[in-house]
N, CA and C atoms as an extended XYZ file, in Angstrom:
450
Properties=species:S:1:pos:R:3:atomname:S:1:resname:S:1:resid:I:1 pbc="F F F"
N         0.830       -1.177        0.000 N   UNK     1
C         0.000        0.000        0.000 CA  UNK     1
C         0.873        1.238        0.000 C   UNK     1
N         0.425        1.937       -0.881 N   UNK     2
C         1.630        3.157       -1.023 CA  UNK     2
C         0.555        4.372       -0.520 C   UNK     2
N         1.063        5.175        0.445 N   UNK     3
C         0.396        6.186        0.859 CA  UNK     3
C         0.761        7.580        0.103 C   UNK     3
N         0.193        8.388       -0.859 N   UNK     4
C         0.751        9.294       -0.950 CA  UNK     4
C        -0.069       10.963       -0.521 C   UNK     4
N         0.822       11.810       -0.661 N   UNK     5
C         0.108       13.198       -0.289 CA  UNK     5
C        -0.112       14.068       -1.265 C   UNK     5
N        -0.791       14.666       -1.432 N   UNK     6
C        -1.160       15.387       -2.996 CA  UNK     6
C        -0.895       17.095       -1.865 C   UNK     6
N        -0.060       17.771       -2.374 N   UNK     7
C         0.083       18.904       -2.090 CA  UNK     7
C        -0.690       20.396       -3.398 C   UNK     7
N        -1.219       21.125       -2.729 N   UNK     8
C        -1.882       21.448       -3.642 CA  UNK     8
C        -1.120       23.565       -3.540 C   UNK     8
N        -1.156       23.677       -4.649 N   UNK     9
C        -0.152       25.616       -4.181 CA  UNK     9
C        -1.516       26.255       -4.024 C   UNK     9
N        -2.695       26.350       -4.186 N   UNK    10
C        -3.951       26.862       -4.483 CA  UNK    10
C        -4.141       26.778       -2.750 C   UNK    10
N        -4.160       27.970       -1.953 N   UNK    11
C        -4.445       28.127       -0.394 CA  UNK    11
C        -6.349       27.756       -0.679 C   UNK    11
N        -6.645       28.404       -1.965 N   UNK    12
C        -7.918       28.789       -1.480 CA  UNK    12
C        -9.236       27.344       -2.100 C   UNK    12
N        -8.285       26.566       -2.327 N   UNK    13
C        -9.001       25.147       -2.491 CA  UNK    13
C        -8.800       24.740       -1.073 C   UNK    13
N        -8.382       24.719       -0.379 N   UNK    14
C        -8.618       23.675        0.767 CA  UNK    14
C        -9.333       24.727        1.810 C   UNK    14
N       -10.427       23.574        2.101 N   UNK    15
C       -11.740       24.419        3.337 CA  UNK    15
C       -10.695       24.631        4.433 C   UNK    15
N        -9.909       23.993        4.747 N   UNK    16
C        -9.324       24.687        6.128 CA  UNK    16
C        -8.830       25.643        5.742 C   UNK    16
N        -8.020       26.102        4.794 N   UNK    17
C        -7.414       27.689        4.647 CA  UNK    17
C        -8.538       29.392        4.574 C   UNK    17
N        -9.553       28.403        4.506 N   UNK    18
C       -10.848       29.432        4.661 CA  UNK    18
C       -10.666       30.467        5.260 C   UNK    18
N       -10.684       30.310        6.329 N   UNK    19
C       -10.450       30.995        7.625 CA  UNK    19
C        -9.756       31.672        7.701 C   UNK    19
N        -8.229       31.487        6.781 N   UNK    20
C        -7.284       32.341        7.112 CA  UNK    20
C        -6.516       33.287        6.759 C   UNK    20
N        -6.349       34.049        7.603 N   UNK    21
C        -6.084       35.666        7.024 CA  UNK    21
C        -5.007       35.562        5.918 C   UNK    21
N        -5.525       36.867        4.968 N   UNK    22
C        -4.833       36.721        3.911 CA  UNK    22
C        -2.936       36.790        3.657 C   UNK    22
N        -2.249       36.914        5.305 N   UNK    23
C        -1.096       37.454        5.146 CA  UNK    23
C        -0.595       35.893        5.389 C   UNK    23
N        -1.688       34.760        6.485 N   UNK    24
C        -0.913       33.375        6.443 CA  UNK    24
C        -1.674       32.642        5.103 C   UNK    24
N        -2.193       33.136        4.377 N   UNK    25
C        -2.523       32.215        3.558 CA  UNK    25
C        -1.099       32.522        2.224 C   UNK    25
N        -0.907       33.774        2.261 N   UNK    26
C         0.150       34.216        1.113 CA  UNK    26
C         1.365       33.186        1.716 C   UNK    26
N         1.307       33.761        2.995 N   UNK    27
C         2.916       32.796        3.761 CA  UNK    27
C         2.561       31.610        3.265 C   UNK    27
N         1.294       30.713        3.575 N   UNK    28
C         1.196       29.040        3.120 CA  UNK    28
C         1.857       29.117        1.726 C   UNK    28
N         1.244       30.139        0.930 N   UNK    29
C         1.556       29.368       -0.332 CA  UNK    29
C         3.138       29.586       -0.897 C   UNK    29
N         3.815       30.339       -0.270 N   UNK    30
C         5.101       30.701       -0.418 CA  UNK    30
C         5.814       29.317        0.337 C   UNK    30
N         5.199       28.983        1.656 N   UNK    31
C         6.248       27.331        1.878 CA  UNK    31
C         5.863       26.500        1.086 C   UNK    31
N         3.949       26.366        0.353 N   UNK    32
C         3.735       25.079       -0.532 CA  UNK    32
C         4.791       25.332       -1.645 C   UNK    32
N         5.160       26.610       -2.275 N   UNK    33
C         5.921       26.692       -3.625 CA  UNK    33
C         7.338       25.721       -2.940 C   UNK    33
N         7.984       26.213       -1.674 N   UNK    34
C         9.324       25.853       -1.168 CA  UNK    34
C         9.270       24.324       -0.908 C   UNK    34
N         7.863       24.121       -0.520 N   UNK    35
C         7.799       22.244       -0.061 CA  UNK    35
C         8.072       21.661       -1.463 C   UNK    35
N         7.261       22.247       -2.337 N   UNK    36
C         6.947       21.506       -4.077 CA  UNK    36
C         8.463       21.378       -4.524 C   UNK    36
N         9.453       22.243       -3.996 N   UNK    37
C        10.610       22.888       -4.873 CA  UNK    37
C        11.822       21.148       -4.299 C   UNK    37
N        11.611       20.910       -2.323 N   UNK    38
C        11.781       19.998       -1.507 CA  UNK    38
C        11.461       18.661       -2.346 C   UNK    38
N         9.753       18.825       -2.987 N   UNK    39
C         9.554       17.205       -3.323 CA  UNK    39
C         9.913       16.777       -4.635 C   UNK    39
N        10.060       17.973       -5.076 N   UNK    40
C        10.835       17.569       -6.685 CA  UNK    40
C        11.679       16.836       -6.700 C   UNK    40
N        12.749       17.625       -5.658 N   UNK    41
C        14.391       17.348       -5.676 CA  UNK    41
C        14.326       15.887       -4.720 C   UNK    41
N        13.455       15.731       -3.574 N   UNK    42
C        13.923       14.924       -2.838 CA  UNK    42
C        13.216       13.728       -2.678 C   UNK    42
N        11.599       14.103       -2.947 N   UNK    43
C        10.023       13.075       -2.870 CA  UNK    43
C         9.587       13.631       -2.093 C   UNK    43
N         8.154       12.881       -1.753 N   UNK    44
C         7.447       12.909       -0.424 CA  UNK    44
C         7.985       12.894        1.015 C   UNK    44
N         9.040       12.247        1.067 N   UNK    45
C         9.136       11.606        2.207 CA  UNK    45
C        10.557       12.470        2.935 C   UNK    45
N        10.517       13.980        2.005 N   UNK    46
C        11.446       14.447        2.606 CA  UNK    46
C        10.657       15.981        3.347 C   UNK    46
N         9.340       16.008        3.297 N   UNK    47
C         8.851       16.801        3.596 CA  UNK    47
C         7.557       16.406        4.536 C   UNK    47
N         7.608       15.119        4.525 N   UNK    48
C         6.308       14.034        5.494 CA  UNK    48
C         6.646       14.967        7.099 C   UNK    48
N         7.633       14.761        7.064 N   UNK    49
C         7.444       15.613        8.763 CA  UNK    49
C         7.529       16.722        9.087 C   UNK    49
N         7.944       17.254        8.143 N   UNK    50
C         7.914       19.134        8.047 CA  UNK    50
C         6.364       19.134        7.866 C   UNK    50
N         5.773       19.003        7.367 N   UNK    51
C         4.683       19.850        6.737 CA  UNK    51
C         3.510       19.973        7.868 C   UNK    51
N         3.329       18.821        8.810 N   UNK    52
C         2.687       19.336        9.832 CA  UNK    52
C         3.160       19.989       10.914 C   UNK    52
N         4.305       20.223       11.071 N   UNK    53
C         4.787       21.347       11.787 CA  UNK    53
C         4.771       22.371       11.114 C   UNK    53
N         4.802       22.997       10.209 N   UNK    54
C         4.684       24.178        9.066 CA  UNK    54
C         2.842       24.274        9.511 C   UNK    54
N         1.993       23.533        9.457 N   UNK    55
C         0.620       23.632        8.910 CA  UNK    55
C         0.483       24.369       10.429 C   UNK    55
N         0.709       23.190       11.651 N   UNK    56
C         0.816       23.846       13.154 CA  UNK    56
C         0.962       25.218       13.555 C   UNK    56
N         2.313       25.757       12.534 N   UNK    57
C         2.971       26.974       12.650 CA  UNK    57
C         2.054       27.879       12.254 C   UNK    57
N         1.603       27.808       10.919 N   UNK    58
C         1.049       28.584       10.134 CA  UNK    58
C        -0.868       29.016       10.591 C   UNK    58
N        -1.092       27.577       11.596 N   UNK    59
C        -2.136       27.864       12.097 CA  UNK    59
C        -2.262       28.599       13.138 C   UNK    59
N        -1.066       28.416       14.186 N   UNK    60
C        -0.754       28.961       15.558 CA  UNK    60
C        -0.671       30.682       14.931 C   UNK    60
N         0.334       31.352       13.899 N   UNK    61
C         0.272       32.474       13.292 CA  UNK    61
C        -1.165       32.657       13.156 C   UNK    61
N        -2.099       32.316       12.097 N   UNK    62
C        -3.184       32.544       12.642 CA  UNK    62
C        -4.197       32.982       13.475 C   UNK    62
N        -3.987       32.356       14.529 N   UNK    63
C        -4.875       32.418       15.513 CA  UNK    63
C        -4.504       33.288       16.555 C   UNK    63
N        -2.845       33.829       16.632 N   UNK    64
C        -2.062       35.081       16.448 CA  UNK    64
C        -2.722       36.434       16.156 C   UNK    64
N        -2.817       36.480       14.672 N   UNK    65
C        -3.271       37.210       13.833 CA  UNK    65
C        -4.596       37.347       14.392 C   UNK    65
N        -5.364       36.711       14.336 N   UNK    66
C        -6.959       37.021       14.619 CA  UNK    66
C        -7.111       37.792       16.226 C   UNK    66
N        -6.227       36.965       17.181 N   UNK    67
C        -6.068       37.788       18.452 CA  UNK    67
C        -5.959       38.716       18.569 C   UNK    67
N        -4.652       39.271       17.637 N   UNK    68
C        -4.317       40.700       17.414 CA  UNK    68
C        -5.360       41.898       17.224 C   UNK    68
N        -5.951       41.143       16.172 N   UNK    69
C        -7.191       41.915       15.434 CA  UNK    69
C        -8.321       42.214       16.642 C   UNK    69
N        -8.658       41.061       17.296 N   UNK    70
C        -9.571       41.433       18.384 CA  UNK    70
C        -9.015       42.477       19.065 C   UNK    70
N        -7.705       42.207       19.758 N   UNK    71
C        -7.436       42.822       20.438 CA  UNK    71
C        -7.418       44.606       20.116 C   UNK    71
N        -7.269       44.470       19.001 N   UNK    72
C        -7.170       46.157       18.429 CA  UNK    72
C        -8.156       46.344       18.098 C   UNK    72
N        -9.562       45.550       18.168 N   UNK    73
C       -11.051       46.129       17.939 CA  UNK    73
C       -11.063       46.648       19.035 C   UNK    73
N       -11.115       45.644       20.351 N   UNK    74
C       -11.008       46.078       21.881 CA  UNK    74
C       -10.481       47.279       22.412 C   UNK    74
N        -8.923       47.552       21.517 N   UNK    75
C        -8.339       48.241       22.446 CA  UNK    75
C        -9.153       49.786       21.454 C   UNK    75
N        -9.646       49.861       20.390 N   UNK    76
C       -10.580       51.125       19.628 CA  UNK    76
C       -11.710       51.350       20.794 C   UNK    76
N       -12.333       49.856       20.563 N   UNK    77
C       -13.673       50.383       21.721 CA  UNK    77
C       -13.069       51.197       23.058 C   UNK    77
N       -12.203       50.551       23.464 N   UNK    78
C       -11.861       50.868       25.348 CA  UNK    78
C       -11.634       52.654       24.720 C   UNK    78
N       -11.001       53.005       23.273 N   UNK    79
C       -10.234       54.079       23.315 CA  UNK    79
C       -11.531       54.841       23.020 C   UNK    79
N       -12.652       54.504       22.656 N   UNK    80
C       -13.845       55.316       22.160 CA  UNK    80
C       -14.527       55.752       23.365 C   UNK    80
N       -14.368       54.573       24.215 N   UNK    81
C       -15.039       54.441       25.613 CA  UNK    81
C       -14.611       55.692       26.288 C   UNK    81
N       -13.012       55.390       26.545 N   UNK    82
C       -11.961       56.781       26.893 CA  UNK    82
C       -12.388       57.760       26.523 C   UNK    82
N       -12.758       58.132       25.250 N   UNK    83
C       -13.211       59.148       25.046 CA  UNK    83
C       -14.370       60.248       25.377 C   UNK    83
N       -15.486       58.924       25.368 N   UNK    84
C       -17.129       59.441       26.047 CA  UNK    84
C       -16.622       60.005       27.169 C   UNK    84
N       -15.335       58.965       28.177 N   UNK    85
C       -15.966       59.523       29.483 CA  UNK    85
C       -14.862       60.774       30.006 C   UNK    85
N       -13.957       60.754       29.079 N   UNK    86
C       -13.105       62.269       29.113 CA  UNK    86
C       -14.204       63.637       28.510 C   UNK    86
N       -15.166       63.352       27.792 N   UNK    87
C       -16.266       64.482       27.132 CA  UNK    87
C       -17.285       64.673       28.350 C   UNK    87
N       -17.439       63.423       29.449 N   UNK    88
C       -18.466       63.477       29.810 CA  UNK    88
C       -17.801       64.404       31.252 C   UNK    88
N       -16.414       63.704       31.758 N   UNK    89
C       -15.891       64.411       32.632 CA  UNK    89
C       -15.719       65.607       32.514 C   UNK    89
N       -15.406       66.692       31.323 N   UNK    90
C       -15.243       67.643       31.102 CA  UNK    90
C       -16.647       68.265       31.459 C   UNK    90
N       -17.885       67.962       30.657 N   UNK    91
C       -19.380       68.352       31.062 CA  UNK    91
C       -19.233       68.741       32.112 C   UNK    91
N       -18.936       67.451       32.913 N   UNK    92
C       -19.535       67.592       34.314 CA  UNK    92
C       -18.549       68.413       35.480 C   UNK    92
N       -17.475       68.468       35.136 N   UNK    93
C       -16.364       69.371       36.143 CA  UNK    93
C       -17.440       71.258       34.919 C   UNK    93
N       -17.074       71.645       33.991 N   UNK    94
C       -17.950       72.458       33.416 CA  UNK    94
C       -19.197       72.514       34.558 C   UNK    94
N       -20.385       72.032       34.104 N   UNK    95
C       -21.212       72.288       35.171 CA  UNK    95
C       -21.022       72.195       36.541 C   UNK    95
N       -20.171       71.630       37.005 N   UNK    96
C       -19.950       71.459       38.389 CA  UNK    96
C       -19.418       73.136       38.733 C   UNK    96
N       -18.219       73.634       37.961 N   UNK    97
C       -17.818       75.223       38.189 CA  UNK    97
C       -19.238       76.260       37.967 C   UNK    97
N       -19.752       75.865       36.737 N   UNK    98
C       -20.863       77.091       37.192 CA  UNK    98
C       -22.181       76.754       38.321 C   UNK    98
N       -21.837       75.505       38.995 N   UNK    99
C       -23.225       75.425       39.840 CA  UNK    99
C       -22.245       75.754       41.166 C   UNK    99
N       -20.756       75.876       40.928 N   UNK   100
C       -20.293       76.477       42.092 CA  UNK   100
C       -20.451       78.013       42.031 C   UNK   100
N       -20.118       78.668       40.825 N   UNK   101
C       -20.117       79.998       40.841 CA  UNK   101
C       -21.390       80.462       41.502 C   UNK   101
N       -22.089       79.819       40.592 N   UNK   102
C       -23.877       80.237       41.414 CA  UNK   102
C       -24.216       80.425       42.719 C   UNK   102
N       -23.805       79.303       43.231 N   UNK   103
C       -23.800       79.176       44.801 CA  UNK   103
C       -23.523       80.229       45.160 C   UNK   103
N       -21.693       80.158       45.038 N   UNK   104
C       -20.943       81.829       45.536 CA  UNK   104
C       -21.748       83.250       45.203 C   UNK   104
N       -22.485       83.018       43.815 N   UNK   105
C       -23.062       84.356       44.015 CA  UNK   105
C       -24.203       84.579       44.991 C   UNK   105
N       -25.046       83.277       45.171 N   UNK   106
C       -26.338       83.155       46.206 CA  UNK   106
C       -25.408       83.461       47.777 C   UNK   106
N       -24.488       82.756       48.007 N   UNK   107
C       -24.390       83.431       49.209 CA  UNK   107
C       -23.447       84.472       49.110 C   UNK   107
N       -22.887       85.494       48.056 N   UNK   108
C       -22.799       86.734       48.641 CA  UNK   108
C       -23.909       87.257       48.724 C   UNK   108
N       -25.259       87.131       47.371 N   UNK   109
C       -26.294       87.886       48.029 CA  UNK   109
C       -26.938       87.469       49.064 C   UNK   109
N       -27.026       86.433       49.361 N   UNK   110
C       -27.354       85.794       51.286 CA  UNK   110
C       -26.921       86.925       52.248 C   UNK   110
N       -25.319       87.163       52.313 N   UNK   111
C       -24.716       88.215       52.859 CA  UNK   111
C       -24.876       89.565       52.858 C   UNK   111
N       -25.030       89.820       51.598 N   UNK   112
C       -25.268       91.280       51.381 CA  UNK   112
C       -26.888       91.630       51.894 C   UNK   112
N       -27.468       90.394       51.477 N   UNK   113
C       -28.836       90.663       52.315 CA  UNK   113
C       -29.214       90.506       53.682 C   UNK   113
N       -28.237       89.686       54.536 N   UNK   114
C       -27.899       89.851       55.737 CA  UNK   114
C       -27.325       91.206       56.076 C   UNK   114
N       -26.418       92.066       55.844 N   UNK   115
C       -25.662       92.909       56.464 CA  UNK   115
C       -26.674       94.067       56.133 C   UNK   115
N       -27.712       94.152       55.426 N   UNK   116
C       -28.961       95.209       55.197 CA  UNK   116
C       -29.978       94.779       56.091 C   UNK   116
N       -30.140       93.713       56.333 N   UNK   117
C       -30.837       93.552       57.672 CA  UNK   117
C       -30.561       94.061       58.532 C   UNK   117
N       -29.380       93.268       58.616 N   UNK   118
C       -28.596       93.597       60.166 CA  UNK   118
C       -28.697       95.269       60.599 C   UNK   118
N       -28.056       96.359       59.023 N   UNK   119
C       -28.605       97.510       59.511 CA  UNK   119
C       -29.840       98.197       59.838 C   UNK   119
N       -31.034       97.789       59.227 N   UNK   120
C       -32.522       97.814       59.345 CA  UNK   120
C       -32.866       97.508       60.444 C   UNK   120
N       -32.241       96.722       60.850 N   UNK   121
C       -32.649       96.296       62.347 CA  UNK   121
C       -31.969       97.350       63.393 C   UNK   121
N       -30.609       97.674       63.044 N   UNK   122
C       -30.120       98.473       64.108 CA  UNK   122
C       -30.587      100.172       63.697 C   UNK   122
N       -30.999      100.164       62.675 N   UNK   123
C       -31.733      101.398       62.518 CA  UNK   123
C       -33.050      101.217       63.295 C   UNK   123
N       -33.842      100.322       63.315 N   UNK   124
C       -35.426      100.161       63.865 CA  UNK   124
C       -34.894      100.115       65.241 C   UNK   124
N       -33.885       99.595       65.877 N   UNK   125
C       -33.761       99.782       67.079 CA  UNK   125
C       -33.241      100.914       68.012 C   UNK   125
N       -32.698      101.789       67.133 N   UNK   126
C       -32.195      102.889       67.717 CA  UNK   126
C       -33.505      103.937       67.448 C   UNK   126
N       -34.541      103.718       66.492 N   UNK   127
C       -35.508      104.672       66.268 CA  UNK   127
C       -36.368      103.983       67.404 C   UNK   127
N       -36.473      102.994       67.621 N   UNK   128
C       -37.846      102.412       69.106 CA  UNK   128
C       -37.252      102.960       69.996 C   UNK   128
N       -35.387      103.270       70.090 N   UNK   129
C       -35.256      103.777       71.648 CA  UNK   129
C       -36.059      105.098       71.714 C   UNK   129
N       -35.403      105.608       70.551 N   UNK   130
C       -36.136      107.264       70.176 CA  UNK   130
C       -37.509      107.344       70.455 C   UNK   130
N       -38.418      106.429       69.958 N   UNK   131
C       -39.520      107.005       70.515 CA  UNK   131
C       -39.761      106.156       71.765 C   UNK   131
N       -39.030      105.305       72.322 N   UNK   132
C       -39.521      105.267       74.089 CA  UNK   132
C       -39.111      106.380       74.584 C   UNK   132
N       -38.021      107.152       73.959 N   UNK   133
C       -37.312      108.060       74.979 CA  UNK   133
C       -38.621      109.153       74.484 C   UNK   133
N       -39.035      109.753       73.781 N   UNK   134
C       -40.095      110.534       73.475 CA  UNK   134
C       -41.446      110.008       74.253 C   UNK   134
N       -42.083      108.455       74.246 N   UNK   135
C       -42.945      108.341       74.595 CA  UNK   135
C       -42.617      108.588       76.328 C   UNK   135
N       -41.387      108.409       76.660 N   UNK   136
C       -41.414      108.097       78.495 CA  UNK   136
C       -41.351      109.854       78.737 C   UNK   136
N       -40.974      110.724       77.767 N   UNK   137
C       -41.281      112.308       77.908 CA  UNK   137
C       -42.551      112.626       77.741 C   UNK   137
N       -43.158      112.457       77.030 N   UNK   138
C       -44.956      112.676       76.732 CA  UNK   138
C       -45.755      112.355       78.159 C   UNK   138
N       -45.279      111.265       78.391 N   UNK   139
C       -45.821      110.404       79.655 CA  UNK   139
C       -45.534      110.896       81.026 C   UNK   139
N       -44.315      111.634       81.275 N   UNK   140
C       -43.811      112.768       81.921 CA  UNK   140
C       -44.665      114.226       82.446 C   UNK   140
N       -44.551      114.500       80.808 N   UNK   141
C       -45.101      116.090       80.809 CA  UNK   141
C       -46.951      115.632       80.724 C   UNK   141
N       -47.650      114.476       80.375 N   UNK   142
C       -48.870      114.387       80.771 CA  UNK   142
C       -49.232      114.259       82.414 C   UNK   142
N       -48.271      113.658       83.539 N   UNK   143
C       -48.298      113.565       84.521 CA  UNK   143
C       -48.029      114.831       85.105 C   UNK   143
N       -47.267      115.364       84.643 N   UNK   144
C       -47.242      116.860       84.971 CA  UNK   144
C       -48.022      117.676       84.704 C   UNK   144
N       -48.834      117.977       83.263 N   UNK   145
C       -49.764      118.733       83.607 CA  UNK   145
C       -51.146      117.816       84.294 C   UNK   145
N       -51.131      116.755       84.562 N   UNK   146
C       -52.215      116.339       85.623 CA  UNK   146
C       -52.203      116.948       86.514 C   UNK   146
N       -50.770      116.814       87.476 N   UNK   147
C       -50.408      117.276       88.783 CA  UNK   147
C       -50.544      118.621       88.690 C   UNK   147
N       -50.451      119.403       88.020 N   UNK   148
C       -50.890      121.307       87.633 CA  UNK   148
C       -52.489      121.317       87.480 C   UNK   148
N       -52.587      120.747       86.856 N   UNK   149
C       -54.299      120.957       87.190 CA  UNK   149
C       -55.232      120.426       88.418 C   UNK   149
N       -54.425      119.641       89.074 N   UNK   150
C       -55.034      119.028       90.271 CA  UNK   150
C       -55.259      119.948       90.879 C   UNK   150
């Protein structure tokens, strides 16, 4: 029984090369040209044990390659992500300064409307002394002319 292997240079006939990205499928067909160049010169049986370590290789590259790719979809999203929440941080430190400014202006006018009290009040209180001191004179000079007319 003679076993033989039919090597084929065409990546895109065999269903397993389907899958694979176009930079290991160019590489496959650049070792099938180098294996073909091997079985000319030497047969089958000088490339029987290379070729599944090559196929191994070329798959492990692969699956390499595709990682990569995820990984740089991933690392776009995380960087898009980065982005929302550097726009959103900015918003919000932004509104955060003018809901501070606001404040500061509510309580200087808090203050300023305190310290107009405060004088209103010490004006109303120095005018009530004024008129106790007037009413306790009225109240005086009415007792006095009582006591004159008595």
């Amino acid at each position: 029984m003679l076993s033989e292997t039919v090597y084929s240079s065409d990546v895109s006939d065999d269903p397993r090369s389907a899958g694979l990205s176009p930079r290991v499928a160019a590489l496959a067909t650049n070792f099938f040209d180098e294996l073909q160049v091997l079985i000319n010169a030497y047969g089958n049986e000088a490339v029987d044990r290379l070729t599944p370590m090559i196929v191994s290789v070329l798959e492990n590259l692969d699956n390499a390659f595709s990682e990569s790719h995820d990984y740089l979809i991933k690392l776009e999203e995380v960087d898009e992500d980065k982005q929302q929440l550097l726009a959103q941080y900015e918003r919000e430190k932004q509104l955060r300064k003018i809901a501070e400014e606001k404040y500061l202006a509510v309580e200087d006018n808090l203050e300023e409307d305190k310290r107009e009290l405060e004088n209103q009040l010490e004006s109303n209180n120095k005018q009530s002394r004024q008129l106790d001191g007037k009413c306790k004179a009225l109240i005086q000079q009415g007792n006095s002319l009582i006591e004159i007319s008595l």
